[in-house]
KEVEX-634813 format. One record per residue (C-alpha): x, y, z; residue in one letter. Coordinates in steps of 0.05 Angstrom, whole numbers, plus 32768, in hexadecimal, padded with zeros to 4 digits. Layout:
XYZA...
//
This chain:
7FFD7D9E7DA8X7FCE7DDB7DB1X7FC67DC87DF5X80147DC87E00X802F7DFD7DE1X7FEC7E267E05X800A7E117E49X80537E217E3AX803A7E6B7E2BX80187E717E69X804D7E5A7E93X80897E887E6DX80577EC47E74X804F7EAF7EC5X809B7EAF7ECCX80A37EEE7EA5X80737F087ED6X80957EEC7F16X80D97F067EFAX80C47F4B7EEFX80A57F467F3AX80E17F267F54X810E7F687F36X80DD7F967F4EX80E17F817FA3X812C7F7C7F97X81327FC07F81X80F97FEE7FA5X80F180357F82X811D80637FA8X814180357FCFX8182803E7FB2X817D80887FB0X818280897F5FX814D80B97F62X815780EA7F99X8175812B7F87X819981557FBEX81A6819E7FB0X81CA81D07FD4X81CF821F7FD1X821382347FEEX8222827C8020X824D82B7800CX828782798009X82A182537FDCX829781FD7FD3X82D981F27FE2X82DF8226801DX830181F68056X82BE82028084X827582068081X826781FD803DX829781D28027X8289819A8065X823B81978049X825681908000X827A8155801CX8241813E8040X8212813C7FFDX824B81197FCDX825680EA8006X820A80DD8002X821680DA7FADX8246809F7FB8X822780777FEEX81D880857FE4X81DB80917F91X81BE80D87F9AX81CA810E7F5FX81E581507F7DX81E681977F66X81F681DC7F87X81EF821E7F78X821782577F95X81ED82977F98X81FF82DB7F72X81F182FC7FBEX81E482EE7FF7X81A0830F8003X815982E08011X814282F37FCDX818882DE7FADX8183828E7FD8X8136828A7FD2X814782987F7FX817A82547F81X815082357FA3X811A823A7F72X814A822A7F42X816581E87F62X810C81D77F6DX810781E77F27X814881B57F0FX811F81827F36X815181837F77X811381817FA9X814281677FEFX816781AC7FF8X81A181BE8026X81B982058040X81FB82118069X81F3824B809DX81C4827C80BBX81BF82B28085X818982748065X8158828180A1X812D82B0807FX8133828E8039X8120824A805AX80E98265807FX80C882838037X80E682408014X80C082098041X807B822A8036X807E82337FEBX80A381F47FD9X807881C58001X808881827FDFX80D7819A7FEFX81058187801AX813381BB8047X816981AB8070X818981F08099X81CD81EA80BEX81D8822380F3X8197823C80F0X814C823880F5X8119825680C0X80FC829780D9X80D982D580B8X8102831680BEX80C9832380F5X80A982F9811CX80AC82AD812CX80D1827F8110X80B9823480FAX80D581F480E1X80AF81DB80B2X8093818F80A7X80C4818F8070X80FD81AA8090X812F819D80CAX816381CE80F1X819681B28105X81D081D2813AX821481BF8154X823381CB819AX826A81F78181X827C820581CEX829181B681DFX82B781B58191X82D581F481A2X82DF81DA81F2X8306819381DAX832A81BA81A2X834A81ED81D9X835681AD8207X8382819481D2X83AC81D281C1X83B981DB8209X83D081928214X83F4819781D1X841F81DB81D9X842581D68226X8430821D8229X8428826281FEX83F2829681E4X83B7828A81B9X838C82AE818DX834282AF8176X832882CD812DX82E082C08122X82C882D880E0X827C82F580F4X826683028133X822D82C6813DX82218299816FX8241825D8149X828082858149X827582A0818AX8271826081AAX82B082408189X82DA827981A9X82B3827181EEX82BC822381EBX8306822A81D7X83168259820AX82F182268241X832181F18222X83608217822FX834882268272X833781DC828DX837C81C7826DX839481FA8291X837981E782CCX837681A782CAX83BB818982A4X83EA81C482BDX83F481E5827AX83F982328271X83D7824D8232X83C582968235X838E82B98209X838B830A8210X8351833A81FCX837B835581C7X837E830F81A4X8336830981A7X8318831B816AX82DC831C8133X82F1833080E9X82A9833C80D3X829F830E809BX82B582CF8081X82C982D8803CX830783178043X834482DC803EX837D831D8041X835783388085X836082F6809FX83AF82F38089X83BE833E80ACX8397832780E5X83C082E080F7X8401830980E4X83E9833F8116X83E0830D8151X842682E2813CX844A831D8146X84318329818EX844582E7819FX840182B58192X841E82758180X83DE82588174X839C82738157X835682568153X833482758110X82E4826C8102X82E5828E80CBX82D882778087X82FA82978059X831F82C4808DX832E828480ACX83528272806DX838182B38066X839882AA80B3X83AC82598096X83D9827F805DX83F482A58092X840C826E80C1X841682448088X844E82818072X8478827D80B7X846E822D80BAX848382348113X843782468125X83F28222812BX83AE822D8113X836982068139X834281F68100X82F981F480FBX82B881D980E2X82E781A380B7X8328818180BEX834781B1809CX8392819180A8X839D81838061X839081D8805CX83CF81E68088X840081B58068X843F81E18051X846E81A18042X844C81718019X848981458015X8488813C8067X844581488070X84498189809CX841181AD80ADX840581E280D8X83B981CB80F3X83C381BA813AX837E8197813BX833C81B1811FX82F981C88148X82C1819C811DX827D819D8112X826C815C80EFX8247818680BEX8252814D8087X8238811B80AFX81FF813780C4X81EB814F8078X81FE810D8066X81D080EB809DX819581128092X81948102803FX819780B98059X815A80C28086X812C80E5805AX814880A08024X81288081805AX80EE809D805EX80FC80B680A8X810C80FD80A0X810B812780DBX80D9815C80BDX80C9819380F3X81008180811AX813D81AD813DX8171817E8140X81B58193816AX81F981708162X822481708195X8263813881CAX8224811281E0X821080F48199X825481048172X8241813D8151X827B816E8166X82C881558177X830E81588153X832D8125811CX833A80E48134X838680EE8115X83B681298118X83FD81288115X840C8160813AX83EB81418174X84138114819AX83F280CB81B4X83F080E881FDX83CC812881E4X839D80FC81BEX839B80D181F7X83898109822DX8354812E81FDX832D80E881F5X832380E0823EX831081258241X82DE811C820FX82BF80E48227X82B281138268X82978141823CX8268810D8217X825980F2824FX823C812F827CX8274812E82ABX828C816F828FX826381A7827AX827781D98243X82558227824BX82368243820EX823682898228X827382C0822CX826C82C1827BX82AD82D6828DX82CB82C9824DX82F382F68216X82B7831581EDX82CA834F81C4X82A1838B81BEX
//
């Protein structure tokens, strides 16, 4: 009986064992993301500001429902190195060690950021760490990571033209960058081939050509797109942020112009007749920004993060483009700007990222 009940114990403690094994390989540590925590510090804009930020904030709660990450972010009192490298500590400290930042004004805090926090994580859209002097670096435990605003800007103008057939457009860039810089000179190549090459007749002057400053003054944005309707524009283009937004209430006020959106869809921005759906977003420039947020939280789940890396988005690998579905583009619009695209992914056209003999303001 001794005997017996001896082996019965053995064998229950052996499939206790096996069981707890058995849990263990079906569940690896990690593997369903419970424990990753994915911070982000925010610009001079806002989490819900139809652009830059707001497209990574996407990105990261995409991440939170597919991948079980925690989130947090922080918007910063200012907008100074001291005032991002001060959340960032804060996020470190909260235990958010896998950090994004939206936007070039992060170079130098990313840059002072990847050497002290070591066993962090950085991921930096638009930019590249630097020191205020000197040479930059990407750290082991960061990536860059760039879009081809030219060929988003490009396949955005290609679709306006094909769209309105004929009429004037308009620019407003918020800060004069090269992200900004190379929307208008891709739109205004985009205008130009449709021009070209489908017949249509969409003008752009000098005078419609223009850089507000910043991206957060939403009234300067508003005078601005009421400035350019009432010299005729029909259509403007706005990368702009929050500036973006106040030429949107503008349009959105007269209800018989456009806006080009940016960064995002931004469709759902410009509706002025919920009941019908009406919207005055002819089609948005993207940057996948909340893919590629979304992508590069996946890799490092996957133990492939592309430390050191300067990654570039662009036609070629889907990173850049316009939404799949629009309304206010008709089927032969979307028709035409696919093929075009495809031309454009594909090498067969090629999209300038400089202002030769472009509209650049002064």
């Amino acid at each position: 009986m001794k005997k017996g009940f001896l082996v019965l114990t053995i064998l229950a403690m052996m499939l206790t064992i096996f069981a707890g094994c058995g849990s263990k390989d079906t569940k690896k540590e990690g593997s369903s993301g419970k424990g990753m925590k994915v911070g982000m510090v925010t610009d001079s804009g806002t989490i819900d500001d139809k652009s830059f930020n707001q497209g990574t904030w996407e990105g990261i709660l995409k991440a939170k429902t597919d991948l079980g990450i925690s989130e947090k972010y922080i918007k910063p009192a200012g907008t100074t190195e001291a005032d991002y490298l001060k959340e960032i500590g804060n996020l470190y400290d909260a235990g958010y060690k896998f950090i994004v930042t939206p936007g070039f004004k992060f170079e130098t805090a990313i840059f002072a950021a990847q050497d002290k926090y070591k066993d962090a994580k950085f991921v930096l859209l638009d930019g590249t760490p630097h020191p205020e002097k000197g040479d930059g670096k990407v750290g082991d435990n960061s990536v860059a990571v760039f879009f081809a605003e030219h060929e988003s800007g490009f396949i955005a103008g290609v679709a306006t033209a094909l769209q309105l057939k004929e009429g004037e457009a308009g620019f407003i860039g918020g800060m004069k960058i090269p992200a900004v810089q190379k929307y208008n000179w891709g739109f205004q190549q985009g205008l130009k081939y449709a021009n070209d090459n489908f017949g249509t007749k969409i003008s752009l002057k000098k005078e419609n050509v223009i850089y507000q400053g910043s991206f957060s003054d939403v009234a300067a944005g508003q005078q601005l797109a009421a400035q350019m309707y009432d010299r005729g524009v029909n259509v403007i283009f706005t990368a702009a942020g929050g500036v973006g937004v106040g030429s949107i209430n503008e349009a959105k006020t007269r209800k018989n112009v456009w806006i080009v959106g940016v960064d995002v869809d931004q469709y759902k921005d410009g509706v002025y007749d919920e009941a019908n759906n009406k919207s005055i977003i002819l089609t948005s420039a993207m940057k996948k920004i909340d893919i590629a947020t979304f992508d590069i939280i996946k890799q490092e789940q996957d133990g492939k993060f592309p430390g050191g890396q300067t990654l570039t988005l662009d036609a070629k690998n889907d990173g850049v483009g316009i939404p799949t579905e629009n309304p206010n583009l008709s089927a032969d619009t979307v028709k035409q700007v696919a093929d075009v695209f495809a031309k454009l992914k594909s090498g067969d056209i090629k999209v300038a990222a400089e202002a030769t003999g472009l509209i650049e303001p002064q």
